[in-house]
C-alpha positions as CSV (number, residue, x, y, z in Angstrom):
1,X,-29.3,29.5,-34.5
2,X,-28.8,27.7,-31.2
3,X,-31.4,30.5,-30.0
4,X,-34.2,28.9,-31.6
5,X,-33.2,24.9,-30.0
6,X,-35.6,23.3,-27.3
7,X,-31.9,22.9,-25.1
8,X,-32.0,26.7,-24.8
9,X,-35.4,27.8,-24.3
10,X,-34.4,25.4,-21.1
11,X,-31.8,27.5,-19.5
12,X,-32.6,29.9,-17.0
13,X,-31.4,33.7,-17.7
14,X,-28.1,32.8,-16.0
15,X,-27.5,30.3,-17.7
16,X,-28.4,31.8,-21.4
17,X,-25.7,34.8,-20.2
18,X,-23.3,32.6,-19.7
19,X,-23.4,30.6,-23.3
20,X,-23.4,34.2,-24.3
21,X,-19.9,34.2,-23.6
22,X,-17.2,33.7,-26.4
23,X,-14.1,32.2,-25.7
24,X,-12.5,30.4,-22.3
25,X,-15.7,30.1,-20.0
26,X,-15.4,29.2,-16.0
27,X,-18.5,27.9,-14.6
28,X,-18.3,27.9,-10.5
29,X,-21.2,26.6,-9.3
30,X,-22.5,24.3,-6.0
31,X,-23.6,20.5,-6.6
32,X,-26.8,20.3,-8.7
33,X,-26.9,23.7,-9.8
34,X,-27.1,22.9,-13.5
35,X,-23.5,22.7,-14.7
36,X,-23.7,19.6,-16.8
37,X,-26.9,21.2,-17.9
38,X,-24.2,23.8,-19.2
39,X,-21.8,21.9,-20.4
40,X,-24.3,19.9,-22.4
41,X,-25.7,22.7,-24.2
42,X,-22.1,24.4,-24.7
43,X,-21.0,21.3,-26.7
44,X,-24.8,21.8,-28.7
45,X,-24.4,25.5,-29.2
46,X,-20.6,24.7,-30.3
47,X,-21.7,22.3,-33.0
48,X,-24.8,24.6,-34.2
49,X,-23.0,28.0,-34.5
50,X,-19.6,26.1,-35.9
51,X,-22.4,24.2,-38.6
52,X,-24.0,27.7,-39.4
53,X,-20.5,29.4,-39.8
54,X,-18.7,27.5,-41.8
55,X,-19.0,24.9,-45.3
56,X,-17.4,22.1,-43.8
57,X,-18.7,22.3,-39.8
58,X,-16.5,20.4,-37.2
59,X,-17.2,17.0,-36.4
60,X,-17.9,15.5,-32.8
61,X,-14.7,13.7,-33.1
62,X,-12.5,16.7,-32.6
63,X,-13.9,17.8,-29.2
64,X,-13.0,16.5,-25.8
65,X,-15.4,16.3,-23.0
66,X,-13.9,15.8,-19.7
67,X,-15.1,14.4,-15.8
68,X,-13.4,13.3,-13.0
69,X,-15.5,9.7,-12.4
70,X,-16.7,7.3,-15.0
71,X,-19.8,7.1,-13.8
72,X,-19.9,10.9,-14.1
73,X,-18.7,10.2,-17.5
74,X,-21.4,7.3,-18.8
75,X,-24.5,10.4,-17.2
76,X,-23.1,13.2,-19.5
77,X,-23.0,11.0,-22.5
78,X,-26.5,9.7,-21.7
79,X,-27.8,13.5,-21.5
80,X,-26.0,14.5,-24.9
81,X,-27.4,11.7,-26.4
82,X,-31.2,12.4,-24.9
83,X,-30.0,16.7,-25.8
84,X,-29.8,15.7,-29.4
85,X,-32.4,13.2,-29.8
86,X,-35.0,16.0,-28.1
87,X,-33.5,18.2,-30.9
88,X,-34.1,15.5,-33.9
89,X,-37.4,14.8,-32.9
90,X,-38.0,18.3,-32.8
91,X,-37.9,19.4,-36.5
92,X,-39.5,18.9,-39.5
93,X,-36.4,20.7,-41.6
94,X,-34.5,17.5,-43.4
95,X,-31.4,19.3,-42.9
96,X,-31.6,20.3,-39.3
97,X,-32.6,16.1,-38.7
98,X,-29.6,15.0,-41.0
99,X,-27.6,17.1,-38.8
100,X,-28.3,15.6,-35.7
101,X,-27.8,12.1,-37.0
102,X,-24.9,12.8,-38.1
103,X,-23.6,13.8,-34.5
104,X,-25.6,11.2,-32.9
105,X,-24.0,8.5,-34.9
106,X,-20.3,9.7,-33.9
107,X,-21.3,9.9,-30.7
108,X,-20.5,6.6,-29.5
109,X,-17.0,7.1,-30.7
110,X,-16.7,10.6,-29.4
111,X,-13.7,11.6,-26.5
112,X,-16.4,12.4,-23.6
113,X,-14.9,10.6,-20.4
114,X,-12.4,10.9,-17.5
115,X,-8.8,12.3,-18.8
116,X,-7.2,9.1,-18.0
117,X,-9.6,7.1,-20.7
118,X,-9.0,9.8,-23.1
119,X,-5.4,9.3,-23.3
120,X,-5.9,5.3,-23.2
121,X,-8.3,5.8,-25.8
122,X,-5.7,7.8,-28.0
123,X,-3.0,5.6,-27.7
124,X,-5.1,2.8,-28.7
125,X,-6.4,4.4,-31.7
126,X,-2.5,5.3,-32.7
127,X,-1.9,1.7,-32.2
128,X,-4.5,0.4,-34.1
129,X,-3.9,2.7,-37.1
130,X,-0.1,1.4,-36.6
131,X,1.8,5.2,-35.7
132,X,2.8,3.8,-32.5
133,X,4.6,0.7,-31.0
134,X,2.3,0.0,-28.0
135,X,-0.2,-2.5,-28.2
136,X,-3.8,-1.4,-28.5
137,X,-4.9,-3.4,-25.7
138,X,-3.3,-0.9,-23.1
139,X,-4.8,-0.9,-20.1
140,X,-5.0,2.1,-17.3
141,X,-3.7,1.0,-13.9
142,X,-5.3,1.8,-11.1
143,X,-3.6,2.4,-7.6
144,X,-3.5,-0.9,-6.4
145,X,-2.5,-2.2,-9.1
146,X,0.6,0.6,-9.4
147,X,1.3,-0.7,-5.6
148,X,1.6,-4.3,-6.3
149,X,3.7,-3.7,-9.7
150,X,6.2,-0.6,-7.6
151,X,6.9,-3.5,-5.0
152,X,7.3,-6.3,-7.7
153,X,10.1,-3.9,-9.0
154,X,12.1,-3.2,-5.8
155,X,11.7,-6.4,-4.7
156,X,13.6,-7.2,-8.3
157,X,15.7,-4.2,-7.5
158,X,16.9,-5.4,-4.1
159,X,17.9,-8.7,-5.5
160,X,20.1,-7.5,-8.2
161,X,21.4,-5.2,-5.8
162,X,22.6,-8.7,-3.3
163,X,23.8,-10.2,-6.7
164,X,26.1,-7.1,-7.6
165,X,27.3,-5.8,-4.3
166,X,30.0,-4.3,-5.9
167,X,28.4,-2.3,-8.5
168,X,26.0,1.3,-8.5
169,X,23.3,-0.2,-7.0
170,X,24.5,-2.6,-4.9
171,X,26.3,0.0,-3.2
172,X,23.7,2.1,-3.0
173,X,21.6,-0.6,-1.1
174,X,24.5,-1.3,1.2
175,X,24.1,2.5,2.4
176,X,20.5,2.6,2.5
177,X,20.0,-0.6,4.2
178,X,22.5,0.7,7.3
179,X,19.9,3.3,8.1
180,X,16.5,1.9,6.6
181,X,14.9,-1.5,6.4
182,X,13.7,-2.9,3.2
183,X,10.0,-2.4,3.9
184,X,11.4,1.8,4.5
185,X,12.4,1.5,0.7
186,X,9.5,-0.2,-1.0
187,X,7.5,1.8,1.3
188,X,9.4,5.8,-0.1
189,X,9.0,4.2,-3.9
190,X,5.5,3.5,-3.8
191,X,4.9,7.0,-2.1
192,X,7.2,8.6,-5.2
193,X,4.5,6.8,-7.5
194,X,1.8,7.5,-5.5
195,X,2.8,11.3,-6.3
196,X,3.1,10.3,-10.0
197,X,6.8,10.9,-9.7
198,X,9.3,8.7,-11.1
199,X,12.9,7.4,-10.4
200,X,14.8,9.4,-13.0
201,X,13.5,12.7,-12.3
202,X,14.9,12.5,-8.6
203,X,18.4,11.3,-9.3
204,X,19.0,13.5,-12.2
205,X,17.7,16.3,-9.7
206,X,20.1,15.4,-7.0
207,X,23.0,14.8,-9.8
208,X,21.9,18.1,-11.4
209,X,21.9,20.4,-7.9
210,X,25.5,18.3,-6.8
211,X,27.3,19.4,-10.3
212,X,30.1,21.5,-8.4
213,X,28.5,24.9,-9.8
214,X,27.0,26.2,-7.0
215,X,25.0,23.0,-6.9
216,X,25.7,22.4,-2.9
217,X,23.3,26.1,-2.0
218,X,20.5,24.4,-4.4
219,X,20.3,20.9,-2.9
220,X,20.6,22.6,0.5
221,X,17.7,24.7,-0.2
222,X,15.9,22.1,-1.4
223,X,16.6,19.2,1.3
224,X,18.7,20.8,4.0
225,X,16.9,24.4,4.5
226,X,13.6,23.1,6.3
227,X,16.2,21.9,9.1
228,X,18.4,24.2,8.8
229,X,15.5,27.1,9.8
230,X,14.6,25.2,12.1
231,X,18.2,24.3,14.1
232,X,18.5,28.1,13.3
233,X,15.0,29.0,15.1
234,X,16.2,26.9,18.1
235,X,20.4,27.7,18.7
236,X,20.6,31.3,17.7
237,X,18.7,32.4,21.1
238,X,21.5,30.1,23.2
239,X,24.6,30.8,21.0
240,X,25.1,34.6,22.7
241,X,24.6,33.3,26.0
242,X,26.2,29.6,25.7
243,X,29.6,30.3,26.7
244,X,28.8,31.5,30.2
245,X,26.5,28.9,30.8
246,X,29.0,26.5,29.9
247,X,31.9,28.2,32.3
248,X,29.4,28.0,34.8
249,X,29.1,24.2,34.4
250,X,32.9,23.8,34.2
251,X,33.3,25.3,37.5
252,X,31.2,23.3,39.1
253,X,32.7,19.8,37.4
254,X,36.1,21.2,39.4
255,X,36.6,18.2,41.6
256,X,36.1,15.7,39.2
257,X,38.3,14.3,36.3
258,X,37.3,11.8,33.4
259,X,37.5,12.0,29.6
260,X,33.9,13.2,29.1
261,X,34.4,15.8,31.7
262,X,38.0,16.9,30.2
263,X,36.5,17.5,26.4
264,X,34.2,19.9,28.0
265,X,36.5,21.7,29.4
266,X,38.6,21.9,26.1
267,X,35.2,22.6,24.3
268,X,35.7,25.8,26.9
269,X,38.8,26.8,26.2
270,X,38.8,26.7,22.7
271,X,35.2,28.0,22.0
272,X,34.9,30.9,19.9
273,X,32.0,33.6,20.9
274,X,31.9,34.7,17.7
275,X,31.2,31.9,15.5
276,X,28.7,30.1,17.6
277,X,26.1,30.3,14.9
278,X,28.1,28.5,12.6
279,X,27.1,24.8,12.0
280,X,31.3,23.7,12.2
281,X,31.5,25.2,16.0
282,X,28.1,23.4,16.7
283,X,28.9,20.1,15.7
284,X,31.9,20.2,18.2
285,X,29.0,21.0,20.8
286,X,26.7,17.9,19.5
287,X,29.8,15.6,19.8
288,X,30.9,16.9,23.2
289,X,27.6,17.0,25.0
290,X,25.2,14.8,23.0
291,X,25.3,10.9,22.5
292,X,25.2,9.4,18.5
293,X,21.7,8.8,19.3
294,X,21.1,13.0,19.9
295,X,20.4,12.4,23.5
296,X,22.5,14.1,26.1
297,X,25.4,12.5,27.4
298,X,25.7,11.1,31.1
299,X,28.5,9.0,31.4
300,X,31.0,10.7,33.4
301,X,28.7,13.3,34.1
302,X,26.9,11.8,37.0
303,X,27.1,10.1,40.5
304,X,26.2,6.2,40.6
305,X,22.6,7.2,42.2
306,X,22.0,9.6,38.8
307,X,23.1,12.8,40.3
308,X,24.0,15.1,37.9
309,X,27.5,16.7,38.7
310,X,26.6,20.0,37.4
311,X,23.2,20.9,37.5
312,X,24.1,24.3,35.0
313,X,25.3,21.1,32.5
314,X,22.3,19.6,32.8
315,X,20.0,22.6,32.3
316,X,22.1,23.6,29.2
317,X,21.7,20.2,27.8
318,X,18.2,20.3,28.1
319,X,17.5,23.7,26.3
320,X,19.6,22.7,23.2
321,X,18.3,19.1,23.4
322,X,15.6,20.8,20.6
323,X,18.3,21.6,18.0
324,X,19.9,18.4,17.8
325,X,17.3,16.7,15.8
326,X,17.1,19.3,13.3
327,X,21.1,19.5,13.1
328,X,21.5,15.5,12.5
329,X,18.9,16.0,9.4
330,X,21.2,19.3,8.0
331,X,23.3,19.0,5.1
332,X,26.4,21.5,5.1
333,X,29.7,21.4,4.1
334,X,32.8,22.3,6.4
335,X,36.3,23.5,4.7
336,X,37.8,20.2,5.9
337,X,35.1,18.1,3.9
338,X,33.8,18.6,0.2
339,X,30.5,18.2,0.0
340,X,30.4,15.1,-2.2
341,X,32.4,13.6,0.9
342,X,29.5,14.2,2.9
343,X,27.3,11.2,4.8
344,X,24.1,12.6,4.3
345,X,24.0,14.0,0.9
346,X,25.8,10.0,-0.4
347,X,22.3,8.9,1.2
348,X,20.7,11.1,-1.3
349,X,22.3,10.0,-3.9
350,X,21.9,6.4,-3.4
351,X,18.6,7.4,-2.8
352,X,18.8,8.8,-6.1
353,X,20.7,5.6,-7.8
354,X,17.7,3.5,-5.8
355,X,15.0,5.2,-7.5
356,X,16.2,5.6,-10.9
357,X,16.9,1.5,-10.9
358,X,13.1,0.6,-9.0
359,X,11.4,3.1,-11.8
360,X,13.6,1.3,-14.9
361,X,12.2,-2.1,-13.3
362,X,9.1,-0.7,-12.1
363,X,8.1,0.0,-16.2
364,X,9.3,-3.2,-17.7
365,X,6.9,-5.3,-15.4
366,X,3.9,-2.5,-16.8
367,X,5.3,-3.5,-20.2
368,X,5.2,-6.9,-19.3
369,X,1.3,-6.8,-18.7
370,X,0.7,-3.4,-20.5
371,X,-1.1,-1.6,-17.9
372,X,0.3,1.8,-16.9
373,X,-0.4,3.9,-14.8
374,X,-2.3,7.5,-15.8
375,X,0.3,9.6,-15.2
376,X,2.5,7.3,-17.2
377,X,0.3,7.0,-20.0
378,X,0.0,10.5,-20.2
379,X,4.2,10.5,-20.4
380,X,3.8,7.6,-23.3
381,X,1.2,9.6,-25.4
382,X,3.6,13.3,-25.4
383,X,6.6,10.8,-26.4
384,X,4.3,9.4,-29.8
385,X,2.7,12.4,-30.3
């Protein structure tokens, strides 16, 4: 009985209640509080009351003991060891000692570590015993060395892309690179890593939510609806009282005539009260007013000193000034263009295409020197398993 063991006459009273328990067990407790004290004398009692139970008692082998830090990892080893030693030298009874051996000699080989050695540890062993291809020197990369091997691969990546400018990728690079340098894009993979995501997860996602059915409202929520609440936040308020403002402005541009002064007067004429939430009847407004960098438009508008000819214009300018960054980031689709016609969501998909190509490259140069990274490993022991 694990009653009877040196380990538990060693617990305190909250501590003996809690061993008490049968089944899942949360300890939340403050540093030094005794937890690995706990966790020590869980894997003891689990060993002792599954020995006394049954004819052919579980082996150390088939339990898992898990930390975050290998240093964390090499203490609770040391303290299971020194648990069942005290517990050996503590009884006369042949049996009880054989026991204890027994467990102390499997120990070495025993799954007690961080959960990123455990897996490496596993694949190995399938390698060695030959039930899987990998070699059994795996290694576990660590983040630098994910860094260094993510911008190997878009660096590879980038060059097939200028060797094949008419295929997938290179096309996809030609887009990217109008709006983003190439440190932007080694700089976005490494951050998809860094998040243990990978390069075919995100383009299947954005091919997935662009499949036609209904797939434009889920990418939207997904990519377009932080914006769009926030464009929303900011225009709504103006929208009912725009139109005036904007008369106002017209009538005091009377005197003078130029093509940016002649648009906002059509944008007048033809603007509809009613739909001046809609994203369509706001674009008109960002293209009248605002520049292609979203800053408000002065050419035309002014005197040669910087006078503004209509100070109402100006005003009006500068309280929607706040929704044009928010609109330029929008994705939305208009009756005159289909959604897979549309600029922003071809970026995500070359982002998509860009990803899925850096990921494919990003694993053959961990093949190449067999290191991978946890979250990888993890992926590579549910495929053998």
């Amino acid at each position: 009985m694990f009653q009877t063991t040196r380990t538990f006459r060693e617990l305190n009273i909250e501590q003996r209640h809690a061993l008490r328990t049968r089944g899942f067990l949360l300890i939340n407790a403050v540093a030094g509080s005794g937890k690995t004290t706990m966790l020590v004398a869980l894997l003891l009692k689990s060993l002792i009351e599954d020995c006394d139970e049954k004819e052919n008692p579980i082996r150390l082998d088939r339990f898992a003991v898990i930390t975050f830090t290998r240093k964390a990892a090499a203490n609770l080893r040391a303290r299971i060891r020194k648990a069942m030693e005290t517990e050996r030298d503590g009884t006369a009874d042949p049996t009880r000692r054989a026991f204890w051996e027994g467990h102390l000699r499997d120990l070495p080989g025993a799954a007690i570590g961080t959960i990123d050695s455990l897996v490496q540890d596993r694949l190995r062993r399938m390698a060695v015993a030959g039930s899987t291809r990998f070699d059994p020197s795996i290694e576990v990369l660590d983040d630098v060395g994910r860094e260094i091997l993510a911008e190997k691969a878009v660096r590879r990546v980038m060059e097939l892309a200028a060797d094949q400018p008419e295929s997938e990728l290179g096309m996809a690079l030609e887009r990217l690179g109008g709006e983003y340098r190439a440190k932007d894009l080694r700089g976005r993979f490494v951050e998809l890593m860094s998040k243990d995501g990978d390069g075919p997860t995100a383009a299947r996602t954005i091919s997935l939510l662009a499949d036609g059915q209904g797939g434009y409202e889920k990418l939207e929520a997904m990519l377009a609806n932080p914006p769009r609440d926030e464009w929303t936040m900011i225009w709504h308020p103006l929208a009912e009282g725009f139109h005036a403002r904007l008369s106002a402005a017209v009538a005091e541009l009377l005197g003078h005539n130029n093509g940016a002064i002649r648009a906002i007067q059509e944008l007048n004429q033809t603007w509809h009260a009613e739909n001046a939430t809609q994203p369509e009847l706001f674009q008109r407004l960002r293209q009248t007013l605002f520049n292609s960098k979203g800053k408000p438009k002065t050419q035309g508008l002014a005197a040669g000193d910087g006078t503004c000819y209509s100070d109402s214009l100006d005003a009006l300018q500068a309280d929607i000034l706040p929704a044009i960054a928010p609109f330029d980031r929008m994705v939305y689709q208009t009756e005159e263009q289909v959604f897979a016609e549309n600029d922003r969501f071809q970026v995500y998909r070359a982002w998509g295409v860009f990803f899925e190509a850096a990921h494919r490259a990003y694993l053959e140069e961990c093949r190449a020197e067999n290191r991978f990274s946890f979250h990888d490993l993890a992926r590579l022991f549910e495929s053998e398993l």
